[in-house]
N, C-alpha and C positions, 0 to 999 in steps of 0.2 A: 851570418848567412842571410841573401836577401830572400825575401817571397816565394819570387821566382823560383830559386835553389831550389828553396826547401820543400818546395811542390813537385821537382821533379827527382828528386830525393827518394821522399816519400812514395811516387809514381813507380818508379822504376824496381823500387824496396816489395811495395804491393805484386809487381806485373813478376817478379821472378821468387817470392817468397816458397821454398820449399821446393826451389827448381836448383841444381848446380848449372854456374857457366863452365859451358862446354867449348873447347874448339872447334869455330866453325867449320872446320873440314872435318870432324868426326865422322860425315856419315859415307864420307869415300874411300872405297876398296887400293888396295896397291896398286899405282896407275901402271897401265900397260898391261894388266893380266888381267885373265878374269880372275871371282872368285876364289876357285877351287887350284891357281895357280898354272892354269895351262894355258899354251904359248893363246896369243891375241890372234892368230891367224886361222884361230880354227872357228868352224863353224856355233853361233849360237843357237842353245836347244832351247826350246822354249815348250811351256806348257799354257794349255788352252782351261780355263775353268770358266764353263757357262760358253757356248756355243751360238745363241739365239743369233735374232739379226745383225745383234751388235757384235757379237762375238765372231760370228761368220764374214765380219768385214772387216773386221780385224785380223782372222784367220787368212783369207784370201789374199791381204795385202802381204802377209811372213813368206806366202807359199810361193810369193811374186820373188822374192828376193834369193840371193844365193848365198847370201852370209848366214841363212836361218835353216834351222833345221827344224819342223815342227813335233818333237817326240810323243807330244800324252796331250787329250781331248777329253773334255770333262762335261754331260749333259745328264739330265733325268730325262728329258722332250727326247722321244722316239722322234720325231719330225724333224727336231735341228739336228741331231746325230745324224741322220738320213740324210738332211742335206748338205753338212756338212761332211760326209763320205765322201758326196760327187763331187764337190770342190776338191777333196784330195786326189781320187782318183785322177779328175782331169789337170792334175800339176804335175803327175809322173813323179812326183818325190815319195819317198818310201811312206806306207802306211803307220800313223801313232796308234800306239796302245791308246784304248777306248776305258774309261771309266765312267759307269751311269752306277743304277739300280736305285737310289735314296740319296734322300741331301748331304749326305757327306761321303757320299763317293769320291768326291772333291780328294780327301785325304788319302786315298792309298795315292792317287796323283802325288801328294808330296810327298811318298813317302821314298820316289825314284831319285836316287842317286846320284844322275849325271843333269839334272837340271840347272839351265843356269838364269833362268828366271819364268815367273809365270805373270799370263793376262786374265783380270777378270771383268768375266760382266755378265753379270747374273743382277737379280732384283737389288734393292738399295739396301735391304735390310741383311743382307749378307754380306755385304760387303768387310766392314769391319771383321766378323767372324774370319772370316776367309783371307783375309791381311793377317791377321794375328796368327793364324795357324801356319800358314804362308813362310811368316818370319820364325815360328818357333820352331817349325823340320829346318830351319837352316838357312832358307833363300837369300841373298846380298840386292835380289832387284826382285821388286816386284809393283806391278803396274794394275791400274785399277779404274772402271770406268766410274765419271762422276754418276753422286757424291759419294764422301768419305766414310760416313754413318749417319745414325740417326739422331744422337742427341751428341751432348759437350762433352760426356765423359767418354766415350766412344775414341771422338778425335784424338784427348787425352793419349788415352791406351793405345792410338796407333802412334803417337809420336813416342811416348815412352817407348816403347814395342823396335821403333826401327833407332831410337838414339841407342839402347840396349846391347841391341845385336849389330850397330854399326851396318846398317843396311839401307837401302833405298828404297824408297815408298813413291811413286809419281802414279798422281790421278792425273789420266787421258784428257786432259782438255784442250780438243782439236781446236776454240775455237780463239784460242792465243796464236794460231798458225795460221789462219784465216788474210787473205793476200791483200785486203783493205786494210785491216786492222794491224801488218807489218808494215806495211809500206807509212800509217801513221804513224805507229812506234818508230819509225825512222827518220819521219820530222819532227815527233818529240824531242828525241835523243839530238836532231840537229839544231836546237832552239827556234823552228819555225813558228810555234804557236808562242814563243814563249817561254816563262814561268807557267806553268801547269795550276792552274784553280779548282777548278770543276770539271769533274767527270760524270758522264751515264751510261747506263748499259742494260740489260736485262734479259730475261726471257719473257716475249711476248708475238706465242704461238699456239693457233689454235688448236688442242688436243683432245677435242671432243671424239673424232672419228679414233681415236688412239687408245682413250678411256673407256670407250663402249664397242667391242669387237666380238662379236662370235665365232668368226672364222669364215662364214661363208657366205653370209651378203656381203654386196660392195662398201668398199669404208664409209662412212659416213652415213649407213644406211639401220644400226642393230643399236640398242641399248642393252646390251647386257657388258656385265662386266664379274669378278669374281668364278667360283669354276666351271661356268657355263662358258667363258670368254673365251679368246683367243689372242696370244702374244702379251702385250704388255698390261691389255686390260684384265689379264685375270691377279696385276698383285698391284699397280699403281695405282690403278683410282681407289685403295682401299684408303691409301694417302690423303685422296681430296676428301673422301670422307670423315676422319679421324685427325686430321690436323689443319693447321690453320696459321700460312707464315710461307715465305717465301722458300716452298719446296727447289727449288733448280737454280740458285743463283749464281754459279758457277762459269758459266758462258757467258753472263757478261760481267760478272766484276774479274774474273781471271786477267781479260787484256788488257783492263782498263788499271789493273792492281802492277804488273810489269809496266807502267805507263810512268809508274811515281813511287817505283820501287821497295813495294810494301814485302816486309820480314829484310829488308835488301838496304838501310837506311830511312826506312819509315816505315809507319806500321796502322794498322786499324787501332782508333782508340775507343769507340763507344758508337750505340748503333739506335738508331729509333726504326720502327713500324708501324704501319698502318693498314688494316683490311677492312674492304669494302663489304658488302652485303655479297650473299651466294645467290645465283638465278640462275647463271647459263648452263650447269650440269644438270637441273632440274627441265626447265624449260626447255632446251634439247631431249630429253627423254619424253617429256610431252609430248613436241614436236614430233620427234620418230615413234613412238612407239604407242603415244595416246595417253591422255588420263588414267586410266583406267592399269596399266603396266606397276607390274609389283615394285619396278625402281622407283617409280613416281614416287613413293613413301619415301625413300631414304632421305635424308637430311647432311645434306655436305656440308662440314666446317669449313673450307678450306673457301674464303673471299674470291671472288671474280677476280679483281685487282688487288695485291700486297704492295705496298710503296714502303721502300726500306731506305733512311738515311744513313749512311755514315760519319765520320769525321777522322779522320787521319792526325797523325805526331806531327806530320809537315803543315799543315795546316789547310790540306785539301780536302772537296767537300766531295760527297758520291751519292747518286742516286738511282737503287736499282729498284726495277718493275716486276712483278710476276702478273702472268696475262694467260690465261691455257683456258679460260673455260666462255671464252664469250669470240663470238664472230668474228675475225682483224684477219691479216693479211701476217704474215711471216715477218717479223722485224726482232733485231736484239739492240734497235734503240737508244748505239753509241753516240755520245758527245763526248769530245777529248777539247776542251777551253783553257786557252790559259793570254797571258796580256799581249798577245801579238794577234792572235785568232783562235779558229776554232774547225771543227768538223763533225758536221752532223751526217751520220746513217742514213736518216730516216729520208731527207732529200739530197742525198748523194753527194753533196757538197762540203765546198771550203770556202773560208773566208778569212786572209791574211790583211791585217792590215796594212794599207799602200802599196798592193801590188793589182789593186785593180780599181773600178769604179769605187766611188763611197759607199758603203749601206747597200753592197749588193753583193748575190753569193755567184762564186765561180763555180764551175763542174769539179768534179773531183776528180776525174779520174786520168787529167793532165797532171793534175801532181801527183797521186798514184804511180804515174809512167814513171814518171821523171825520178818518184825516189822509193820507185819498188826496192823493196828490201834482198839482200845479196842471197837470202834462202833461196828464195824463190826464181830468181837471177838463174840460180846454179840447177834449181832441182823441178822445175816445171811440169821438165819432162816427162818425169820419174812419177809427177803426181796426176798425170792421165788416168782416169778408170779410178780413180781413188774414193773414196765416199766424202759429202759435203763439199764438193767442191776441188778436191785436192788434199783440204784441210788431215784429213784422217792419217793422211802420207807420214807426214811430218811427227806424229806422235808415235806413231810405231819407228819410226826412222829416228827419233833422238832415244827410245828407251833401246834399240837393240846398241845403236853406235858407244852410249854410254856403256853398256856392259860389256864390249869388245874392246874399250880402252880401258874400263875400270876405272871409272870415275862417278863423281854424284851425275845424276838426273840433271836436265834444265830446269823440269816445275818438281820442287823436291816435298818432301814430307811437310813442311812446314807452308808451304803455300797450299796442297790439299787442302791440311786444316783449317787455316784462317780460311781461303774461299768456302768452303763447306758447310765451315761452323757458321753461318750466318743462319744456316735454315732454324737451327735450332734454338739460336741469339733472335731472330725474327720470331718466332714461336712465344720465348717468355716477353717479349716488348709487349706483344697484342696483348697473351695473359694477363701482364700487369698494365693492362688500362693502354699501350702505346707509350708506357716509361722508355725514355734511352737507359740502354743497359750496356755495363763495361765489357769492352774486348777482349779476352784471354791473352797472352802473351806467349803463343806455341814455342819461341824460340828461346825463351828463358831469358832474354836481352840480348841477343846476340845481334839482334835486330838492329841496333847502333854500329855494328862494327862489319857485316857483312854487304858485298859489294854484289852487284846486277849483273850476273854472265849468260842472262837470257839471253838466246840468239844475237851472239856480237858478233858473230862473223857466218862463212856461206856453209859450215859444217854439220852440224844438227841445231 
C-alpha cells in the first residue's frame, strides 16, 4: 500500500471512527407526502418559535403565501407578540394559538399535533435546545436561524438528533440565495472561472449600534447592553464579551462552501485562527457614553478582527473574516478564484481571462445579467418586500416546498454543522496559541459519495 493510501486510510478510519455509514438519502420523508402521510396539496402548518425581528420577517413572508397556514406563535417579549398580532391580523388568515409566559413555552407549541414543521429564531444559545426538542415531539422539518449551537458537541447531537429520527434540520442561511452570489455559483458550475482555488468570504459589519441598544435613543446613540437593552443587545454582546473566535461565520462560508461542494464530494479538513486586539466595543462606549460609564470597565474577549483559515479534501484554500466591532461600511467580502479568473465583492467586479483588456477588472454586473441564475429568472417577482434584498424569499420558499413534496432540505443538517461548527473550531485554534485544529466529519464519509442538488434548477 503506498503513502498516499495509507494516509487516506487512516484519514477517513479517523473522520468516521464510532460513526455508522449511513444512506445518504436517510434523512428524506416519502417523496410526495408529507410527514404525517396527507395528500401534498394541502396546505403547510407551520409553527413560529421566537417571534423578534427575525422571526416577524419570517412570519410576514409564510402569511404572504397560500400554501402556508400559520397555526402556533411562540414569544416571552410582550412587544413581538404585539407586533406580531398586527402582521396577522392584517393578513386576514385565521388567528395562531399564542404561546409565551417562560422559556419553554416553546414546548406545549410542540406538543400540537397537526404540525408540519416549525421556524426558529430566538437567541443563539437556544437554538440547539429547541432543534432537539423539536425533533423529539416528532417533527420531520425543522428550520433554524443561523447558528446551529454553541460548541462541537452541540452540532454533534443535532446531527445524531435528525439522523435518528430521519428528519430534517436546514439552518436559514439567506445569504446562499443572494442574486450576486447565484448568478456566480452559475459561472462556477459553467467552468468560467475555472478550476476553483481560493475562496473568501465573511461577516464584516459594523454592529456596534446593534450591541449597545436601550430601546429609545436612536441607534447608534446608547451603550447599554444586557437587561437594560433592547432587542439583540440584551443577549449577544454577552458573546463579545465571553468568547473569542469567529462568532457568525455562516454568511460567508455557506456560498462560498456550495461553490466546491463541501459534505457534497469535498469537505473541510482542518482550520487555523487568528484574533486581533479588542478596542472598538470599548472605545465606542467611551465615545457614546464617556469614560466614566460602568461599561467602560467591561473587558470584551471577543478580537476586533478574527482571520480564520481553512483547507478543504480537494485542495481548496478559504478565508473567512469576522469584522462587527470597528468602523467599515457593510461587506461579506467574497472572492470566488480559480485558473481562468476571479470575482471580487468588495469592488463589484470580474476578471476572465482573455475576454477583456490584460490586468484589468470588468464590471460585474454584465455577467451577472447574462448568467443570472434560473431561481431568480423565475421567482423575482415573488421576492419584492422580502427582507435582505429578496434573499429571505428563498429560504422560507425551499423549506415549505421541500416539505410539500417530502423531501430533504437544499441546505441539510450536515451543511448547518460544518458551517457553524467553525465558531467553535475558531474558538479552540485562538485557545491553543492559533494551532490549525482537525475538522469533524458531520457526515460519517458520506461526504465521498454524495452529489450537489443545491439550487440546479428554477424550483426552490
Amino acid at each position: 500500500m503506498t503513502s498516499s493510501r495509507r494516509k487516506f486510510v487512516k484519514d477517513v478510519s479517523i473522520a468516521t471512527a464510532g460513526f455508522t455509514m449511513i444512506d445518504p438519502a436517510r434523512l428524506m420523508v416519502e417523496p410526495g407526502k408529507f410527514p404525517g402521510g396527507s395528500s401534498a396539496d394541502k396546505k403547510v402548518r407551520l409553527g413560529f418559535i421566537g417571534v423578534g425581528g427575525r422571526g416577524r420577517g419570517h412570519l410576514g413572508l409564510a402569511l404572504r403565501r397560500k400554501d402556508v397556514d400559520v397555526v402556533a406563535i411562540c414569544d416571552i417579549d410582550a412587544v413581538s407578540l404585539k407586533e406580531s398580532n398586527e402582521l396577522l391580523k392584517n393578513s386576514g388568515k385565521t388567528m395562531p394559538k399564542v404561546f409565551t409566559g417562560d422559556n419553554y413555552a416553546y414546548r406545549k407549541l410542540l406538543e400540537l399535533k397537526d404540525l408540519d414543521g416549525v421556524i426558529i429564531a430566538t437567541p443563539w444559545e437556544w437554538h440547539c435546545p429547541m432543534i432537539l426538542d423539536s425533533l423529539a415531539a416528532g417533527l420531520k422539518y425543522v428550520a433554524t436561524e443561523v447558528v446551529l449551537g454553541l460548541t462541537l458537541e452541540e452540532h454533534w447531537d443535532v446531527v445524531k438528533a435528525a439522523e435518528k429520527n430521519k428528519a430534517n434540520v436546514m439552518m436559514l442561511e439567506n445569504v446562499c440565495y443572494r442574486r450576486d452570489v447565484m448568478a456566480a455559483l452559475n459561472m462556477v458550475r459553467q467552468g468560467l472561472f475555472g478550476e476553483i482555488i481560493h475562496l473568501q468570504g465573511g461577516y464584516q459589519h459594523n454592529l456596534r449600534g446593534v450591541k449597545f441598544d436601550n430601546g429609545s435613543n436612536p441607534a447608534n446613540s446608547d451603550v447599554e447592553f444586557g437587561p437594560k437593552a433592547d432587542g439583540e443587545a440584551r443577549w449577544r454582546t454577552f458573546h463579545s464579551v465571553h468568547r473569542n473566535g469567529d462568532l457568525y461565520p455562516t454568511h460567508g462560508v455557506g456560498p462560498i462552501a456550495m461553490m466546491v461542494d463541501i459534505n457534497r464530494g469535498n469537505r473541510f479538513l482542518s482550520l487555523c485562527s487568528f484574533s486581533s486586539k479588542a478596542r472598538g466595543l470599548h472605545d465606542y462606549i467611551v465615545q457614546k457614553g464617556g469614560a466614566n460609564h460602568p461599561n467602560a470597565k467591561v473587558e470584551f474577549k471577543l478580537g476586533d478582527v478574527v482571520t480564520t483559515s481553512i483547507k478543504c479534501a480537494n485542495g481548496e484554500t478559504m478565508l473567512l473574516q469576522h469584522d462587527t466591532d470597528l468602523p467599515r461600511p457593510y461587506s461579506l467580502g467574497f472572492r470566488v478564484q480559480g485558473t481562468k479568473g476571479l470575482w471580487m465583492d468588495v469592488n463589484n467586479s470580474v476578471y476572465i481571462d482573455g475576454s477583456g483588456k490584460f490586468d484589468e477588472w470588468t464590471p460585474e454586473q454584465p455577467w451577472f445579467d447574462k448568467y443570472d441564475h434560473p431561481l431568480w429568472a423565475r421567482w423575482s417577482k415573488e421576492t419584492e418586500g422580502a427582507g435582505h434584498g429578496g434573499m429571505d424569499f428563498f429560504v422560507l420558499h425551499a423549506f415549505v416546498e421541500s416539505i410539500k413534496r417530502g423531501v430533504a432540505t437544499p441546505q441539510d443538517v450536515y451543511d448547518a454543522a460544518a458551517w457553524s461548527a467553525i465558531t467553535p473550531l475558531s474558538e479552540k485554534s485562538i485557545e491553543l496559541g492559533n494551532q490549525t485544529v482537525d475538522f469533524p466529519d458531520f457526515t460519517g464519509g458520506q461526504w465521498m459519495y454524495r452529489k450537489n442538488d443545491f439550487a440546479l434548477t428554477d424550483e426552490f
